[in-house]
C-alpha positions as CSV (number, residue, x, y, z in Angstrom):
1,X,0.0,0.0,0.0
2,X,1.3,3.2,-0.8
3,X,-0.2,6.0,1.4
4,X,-1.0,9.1,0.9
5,X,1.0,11.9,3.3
6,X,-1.3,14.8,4.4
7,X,0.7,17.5,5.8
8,X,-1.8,20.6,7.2
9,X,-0.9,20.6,10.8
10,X,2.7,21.8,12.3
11,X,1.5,20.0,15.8
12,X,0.4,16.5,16.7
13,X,-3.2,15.2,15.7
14,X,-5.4,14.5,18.1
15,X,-8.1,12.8,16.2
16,X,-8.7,11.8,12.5
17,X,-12.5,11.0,11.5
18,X,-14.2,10.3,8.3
19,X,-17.8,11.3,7.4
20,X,-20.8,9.1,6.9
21,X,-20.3,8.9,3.3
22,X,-16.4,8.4,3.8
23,X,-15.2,10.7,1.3
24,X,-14.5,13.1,3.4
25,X,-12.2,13.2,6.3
26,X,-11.5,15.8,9.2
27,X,-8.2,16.3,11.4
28,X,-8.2,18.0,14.0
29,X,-4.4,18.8,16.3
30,X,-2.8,20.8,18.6
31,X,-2.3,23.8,16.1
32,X,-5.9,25.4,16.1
33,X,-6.8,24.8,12.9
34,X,-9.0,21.4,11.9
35,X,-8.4,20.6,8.5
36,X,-10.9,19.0,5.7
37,X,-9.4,17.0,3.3
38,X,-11.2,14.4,0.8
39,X,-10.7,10.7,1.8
40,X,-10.2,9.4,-1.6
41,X,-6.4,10.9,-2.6
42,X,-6.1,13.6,0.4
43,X,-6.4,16.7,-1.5
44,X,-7.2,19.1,1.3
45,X,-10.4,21.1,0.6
46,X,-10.1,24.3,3.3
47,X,-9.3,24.7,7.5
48,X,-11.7,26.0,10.1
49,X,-10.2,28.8,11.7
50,X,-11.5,30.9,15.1
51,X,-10.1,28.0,17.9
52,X,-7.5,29.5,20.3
53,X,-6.3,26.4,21.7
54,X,-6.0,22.6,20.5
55,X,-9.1,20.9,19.1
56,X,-9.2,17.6,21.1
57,X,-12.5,15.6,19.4
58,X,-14.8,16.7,16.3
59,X,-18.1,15.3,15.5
60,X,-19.4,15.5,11.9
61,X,-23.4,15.5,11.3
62,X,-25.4,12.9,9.3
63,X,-25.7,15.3,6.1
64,X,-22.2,16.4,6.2
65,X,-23.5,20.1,6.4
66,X,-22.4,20.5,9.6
67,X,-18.9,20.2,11.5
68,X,-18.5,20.3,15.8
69,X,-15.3,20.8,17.4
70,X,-14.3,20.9,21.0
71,X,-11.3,22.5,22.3
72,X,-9.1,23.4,25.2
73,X,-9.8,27.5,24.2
74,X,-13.1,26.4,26.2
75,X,-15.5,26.6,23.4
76,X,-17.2,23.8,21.6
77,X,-18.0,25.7,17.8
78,X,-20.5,24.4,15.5
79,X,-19.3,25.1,11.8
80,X,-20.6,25.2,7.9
81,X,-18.8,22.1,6.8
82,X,-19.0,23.3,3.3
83,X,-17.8,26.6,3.3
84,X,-15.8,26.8,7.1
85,X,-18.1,29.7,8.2
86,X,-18.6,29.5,12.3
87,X,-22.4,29.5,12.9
88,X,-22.0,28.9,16.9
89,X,-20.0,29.0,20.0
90,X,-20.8,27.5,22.8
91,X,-18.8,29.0,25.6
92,X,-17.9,27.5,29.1
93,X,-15.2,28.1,31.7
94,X,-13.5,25.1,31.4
95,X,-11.2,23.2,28.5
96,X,-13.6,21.4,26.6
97,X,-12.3,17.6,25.9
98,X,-14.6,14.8,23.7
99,X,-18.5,16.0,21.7
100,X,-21.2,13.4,20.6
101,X,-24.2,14.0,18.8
102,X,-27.5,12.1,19.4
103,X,-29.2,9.5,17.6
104,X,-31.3,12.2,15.7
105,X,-29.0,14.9,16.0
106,X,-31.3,16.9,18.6
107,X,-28.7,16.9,21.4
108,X,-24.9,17.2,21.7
109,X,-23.2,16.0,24.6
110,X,-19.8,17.3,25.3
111,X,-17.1,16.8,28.3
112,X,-15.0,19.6,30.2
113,X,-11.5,18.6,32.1
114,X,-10.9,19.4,36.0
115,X,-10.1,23.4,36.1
116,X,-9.9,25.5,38.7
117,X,-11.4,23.5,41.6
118,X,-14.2,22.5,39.3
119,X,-14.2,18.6,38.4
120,X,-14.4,16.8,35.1
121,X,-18.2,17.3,34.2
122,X,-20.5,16.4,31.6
123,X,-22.9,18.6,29.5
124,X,-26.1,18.0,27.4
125,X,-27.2,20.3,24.7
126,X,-30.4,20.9,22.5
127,X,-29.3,21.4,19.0
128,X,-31.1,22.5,15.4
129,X,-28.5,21.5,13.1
130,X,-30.8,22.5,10.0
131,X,-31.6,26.1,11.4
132,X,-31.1,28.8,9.5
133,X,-27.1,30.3,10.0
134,X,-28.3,33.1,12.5
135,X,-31.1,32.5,13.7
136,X,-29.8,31.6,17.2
137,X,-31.4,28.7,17.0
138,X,-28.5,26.1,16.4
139,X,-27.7,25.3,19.6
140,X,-28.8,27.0,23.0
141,X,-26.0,28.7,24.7
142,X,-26.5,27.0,28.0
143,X,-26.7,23.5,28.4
144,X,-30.0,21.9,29.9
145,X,-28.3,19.2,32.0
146,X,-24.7,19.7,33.5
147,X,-23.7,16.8,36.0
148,X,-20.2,16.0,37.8
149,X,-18.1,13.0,37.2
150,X,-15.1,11.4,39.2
151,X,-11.8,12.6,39.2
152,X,-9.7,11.9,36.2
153,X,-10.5,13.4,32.3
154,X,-13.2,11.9,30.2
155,X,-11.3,11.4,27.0
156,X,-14.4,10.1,25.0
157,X,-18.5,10.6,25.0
158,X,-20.9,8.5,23.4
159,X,-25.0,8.0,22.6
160,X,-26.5,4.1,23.4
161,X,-29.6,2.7,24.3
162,X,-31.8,5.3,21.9
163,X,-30.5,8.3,24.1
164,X,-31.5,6.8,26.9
165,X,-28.1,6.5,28.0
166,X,-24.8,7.9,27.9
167,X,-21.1,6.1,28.1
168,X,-17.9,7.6,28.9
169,X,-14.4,6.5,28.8
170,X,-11.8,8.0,31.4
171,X,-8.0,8.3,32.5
172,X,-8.1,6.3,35.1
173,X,-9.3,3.2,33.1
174,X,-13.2,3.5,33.2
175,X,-16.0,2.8,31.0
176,X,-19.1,4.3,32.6
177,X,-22.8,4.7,32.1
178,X,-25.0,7.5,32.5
179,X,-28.5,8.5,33.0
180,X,-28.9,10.9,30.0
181,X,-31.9,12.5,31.5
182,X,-31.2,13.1,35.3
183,X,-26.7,12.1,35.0
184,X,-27.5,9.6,37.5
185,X,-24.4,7.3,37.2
186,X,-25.7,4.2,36.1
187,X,-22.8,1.8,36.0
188,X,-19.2,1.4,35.8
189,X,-16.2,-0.6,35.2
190,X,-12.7,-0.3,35.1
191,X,-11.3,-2.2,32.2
192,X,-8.1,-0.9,31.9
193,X,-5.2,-0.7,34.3
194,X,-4.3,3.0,32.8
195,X,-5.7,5.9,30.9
196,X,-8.3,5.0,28.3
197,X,-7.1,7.8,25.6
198,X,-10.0,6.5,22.7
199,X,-13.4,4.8,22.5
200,X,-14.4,4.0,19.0
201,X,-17.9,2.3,18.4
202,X,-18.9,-0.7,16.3
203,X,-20.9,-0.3,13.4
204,X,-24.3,-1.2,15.1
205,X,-23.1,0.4,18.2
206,X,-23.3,-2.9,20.3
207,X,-19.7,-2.7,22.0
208,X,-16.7,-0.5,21.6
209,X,-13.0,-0.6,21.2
210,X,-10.9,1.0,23.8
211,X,-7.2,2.3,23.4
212,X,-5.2,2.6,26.3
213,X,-1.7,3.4,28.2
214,X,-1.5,0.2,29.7
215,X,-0.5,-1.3,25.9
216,X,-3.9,-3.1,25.3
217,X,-7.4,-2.5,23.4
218,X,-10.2,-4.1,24.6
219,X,-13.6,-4.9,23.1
220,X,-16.3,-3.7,25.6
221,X,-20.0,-4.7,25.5
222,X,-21.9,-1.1,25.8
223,X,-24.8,-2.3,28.0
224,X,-22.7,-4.9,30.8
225,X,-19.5,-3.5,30.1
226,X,-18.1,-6.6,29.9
227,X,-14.9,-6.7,28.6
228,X,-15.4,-9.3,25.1
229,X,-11.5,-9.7,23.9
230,X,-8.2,-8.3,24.8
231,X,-5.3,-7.0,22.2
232,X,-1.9,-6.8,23.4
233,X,0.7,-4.7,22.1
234,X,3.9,-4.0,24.4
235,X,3.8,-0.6,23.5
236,X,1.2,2.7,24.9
237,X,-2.0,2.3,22.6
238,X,-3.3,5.6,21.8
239,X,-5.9,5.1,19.8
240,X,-8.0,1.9,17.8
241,X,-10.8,1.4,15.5
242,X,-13.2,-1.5,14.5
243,X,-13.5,-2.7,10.9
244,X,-16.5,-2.4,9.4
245,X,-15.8,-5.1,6.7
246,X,-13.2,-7.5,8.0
247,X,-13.3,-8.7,11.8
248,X,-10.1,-7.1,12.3
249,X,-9.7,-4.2,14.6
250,X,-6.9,-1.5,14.0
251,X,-4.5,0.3,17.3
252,X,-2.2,2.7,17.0
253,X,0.4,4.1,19.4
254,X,3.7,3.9,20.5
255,X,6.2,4.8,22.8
256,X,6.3,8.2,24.2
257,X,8.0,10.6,21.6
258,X,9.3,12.9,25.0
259,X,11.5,8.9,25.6
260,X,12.5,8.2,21.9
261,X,15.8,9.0,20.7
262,X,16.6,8.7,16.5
263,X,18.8,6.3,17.2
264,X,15.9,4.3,19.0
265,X,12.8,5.4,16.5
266,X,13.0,1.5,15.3
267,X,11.9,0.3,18.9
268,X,9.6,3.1,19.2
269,X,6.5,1.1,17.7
270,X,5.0,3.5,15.2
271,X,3.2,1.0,13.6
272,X,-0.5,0.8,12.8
273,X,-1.5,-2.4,14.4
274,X,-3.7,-5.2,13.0
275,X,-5.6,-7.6,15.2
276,X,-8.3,-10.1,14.4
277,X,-11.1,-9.2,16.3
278,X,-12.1,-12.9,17.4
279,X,-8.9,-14.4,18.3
280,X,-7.0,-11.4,18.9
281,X,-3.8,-12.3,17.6
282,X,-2.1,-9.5,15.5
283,X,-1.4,-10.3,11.7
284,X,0.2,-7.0,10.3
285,X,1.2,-3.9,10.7
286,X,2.2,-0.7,8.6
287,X,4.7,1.6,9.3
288,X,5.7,4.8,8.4
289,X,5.2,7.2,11.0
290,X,8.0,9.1,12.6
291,X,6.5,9.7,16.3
292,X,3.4,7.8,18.2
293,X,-0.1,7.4,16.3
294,X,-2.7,9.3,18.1
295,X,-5.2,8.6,15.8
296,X,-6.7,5.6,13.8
297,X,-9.8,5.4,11.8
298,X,-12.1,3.1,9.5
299,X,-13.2,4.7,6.1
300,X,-17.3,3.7,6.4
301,X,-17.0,0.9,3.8
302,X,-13.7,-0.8,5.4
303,X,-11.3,-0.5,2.1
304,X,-8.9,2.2,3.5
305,X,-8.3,3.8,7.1
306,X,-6.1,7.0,8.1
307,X,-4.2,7.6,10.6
308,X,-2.6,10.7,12.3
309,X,0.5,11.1,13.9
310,X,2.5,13.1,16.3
311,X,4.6,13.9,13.6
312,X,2.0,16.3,12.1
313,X,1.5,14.0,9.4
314,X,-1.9,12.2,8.1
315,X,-1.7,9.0,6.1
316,X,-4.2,7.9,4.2
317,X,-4.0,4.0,3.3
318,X,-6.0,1.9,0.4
319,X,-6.2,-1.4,0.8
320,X,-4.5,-3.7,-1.9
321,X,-7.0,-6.0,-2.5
322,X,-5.0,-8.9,-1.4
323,X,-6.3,-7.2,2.0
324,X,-9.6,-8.8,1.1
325,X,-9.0,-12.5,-0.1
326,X,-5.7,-13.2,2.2
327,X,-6.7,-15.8,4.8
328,X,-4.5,-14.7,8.2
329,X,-5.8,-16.8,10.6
């Protein structure tokens, strides 16, 4: 496979993501700027400028008319995919961390990290994605439930259960689940022995995959929590996604870039990881990277993934199709 090499961020990525469709991928990093690029051959399309500070998560809407960004400037800003015009700020007093829109798009929940005295917390929404630009109807400028959660940052925020219920990955190695209408903590579990730095969803939303420091990724049923397989890697795991084709599930990480020297890059594990999602043995990997992974992703139909680095670089990756008729376990 010969990737493509997006280069429109001078920092690290912090997450790469694909729209429904998947042609059509945002990056978002540590340099302000998210950047829209289409998935097929990378050509970037245009960059959404007005953050102050790093843009942690984005969410993209069903339609792909509308782009959500959450940053550590403490504003989550809903933008005009298309044309990059902000339509909305919502404005709190803490860094803002991981965004989720509802099944229907009527409610966006989004995290804030510990600042000040105040603790991680948790905030719900009500949204009108399809509202005129102006109006002041896109999204309400206060949210309409605000609940605490333990110490620790919530790295990622999710919809199951029809709305009904919320589920939250942390640093200290929780999955949780909330009450989405009261923030009642329903249940929780602490699958990892370190940070869980990425949650990523299956295609029917049943279970998720969970990236984390202590150098595994874990399936993990959304209603028991239950952890369903294990993936070990020896190195930090920073990220991992779920094939939507192939039962194969994709990590990324890598040693700490602050611990690597040049000399030592080759130990450093910068290698998108492939697993097989039932008997979890790893069959392949692809390097290229010059620094840790921070993000992996699925394209939609499960023929090419991108990852992004903390080299500043995106790769986009097409599978060769003797991806599809190999046989590796």
């Amino acid at each position: 496979m010969r990737p493509y090499l997006l280069k429109g961020h001078e920092r690290p990525l912090t997450q790469v993501k694909y729209n429904r469709e998947g042609d059509l991928m945002i990056s978002c990093a540590k340099n302000l700027y998210p950047c829209l690029w289409m998935a097929d051959d990378g050509t970037r399309i245009g960059t959404y400028e007005g953050h102050n500070g790093a843009v942690w998560t984005c969410e993209i809407s069903m339609d792909s008319q509308r782009l959500i960004t959450s940053s550590a400037d403490q504003t989550v800003r809903i933008w005009d995919l298309p044309t990059g015009k902000e339509l909305h700020q919502i404005k709190m007093n803490e860094p803002c961390r991981a965004c989720a829109l509802s099944i229907g798009e009527k409610l966006l929940a989004f995290t804030t990290d510990s600042f000040m005295g105040i603790p991680p917390q948790i905030h719900i929404v009500d949204v009108d994605l399809q509202a005129e630009p102006g109006s002041g109807q896109i999204a309400g400028d206060k949210p309409r439930l605000t609940f605490d959660a333990p110490k620790g940052r919530i790295t990622r925020i999710g919809w199951v259960e029809q709305n009904k219920v919320l589920l939250t990955s942390h640093d200290g190695g929780f999955v949780r689940r909330w009450d989405a209408e009261t923030g009642e903590l329903l249940e929780e579990a602490q699958v990892h022995e370190d940070a869980i730095q990425d949650m990523q969803f299956s295609q029917d939303g049943s279970y998720v995959v969970t990236a984390s420091l202590d150098k595994t990724a874990k399936l993990v049923d959304v209603c028991t929590l239950e952890v369903l397989k294990t993936y070990k890697t020896g190195r930090f795991v920073q990220s991992a996604a779920i094939s939507p084709l192939m039962d194969h599930v994709l990590a990324g990480g890598g040693q700490d870039a602050s611990q690597v020297t040049t000399t030592a890059a080759k130990a450093g594990g910068f290698e998108a990881r492939f697993f097989h999602k039932i008997y979890q043995e790893e069959f392949g990997n692809v390097r290229g990277h010059f620094g840790p992974i921070n993000s992996v992703a699925f394209a939609p139909d499960g023929r090419s993934f991108a990852t992004g680095g903390e080299d500043g670089y995106v790769r986009i990756h097409h599978f060769d199709m003797e991806y599809f008729s190999a046989k590796y376990v």
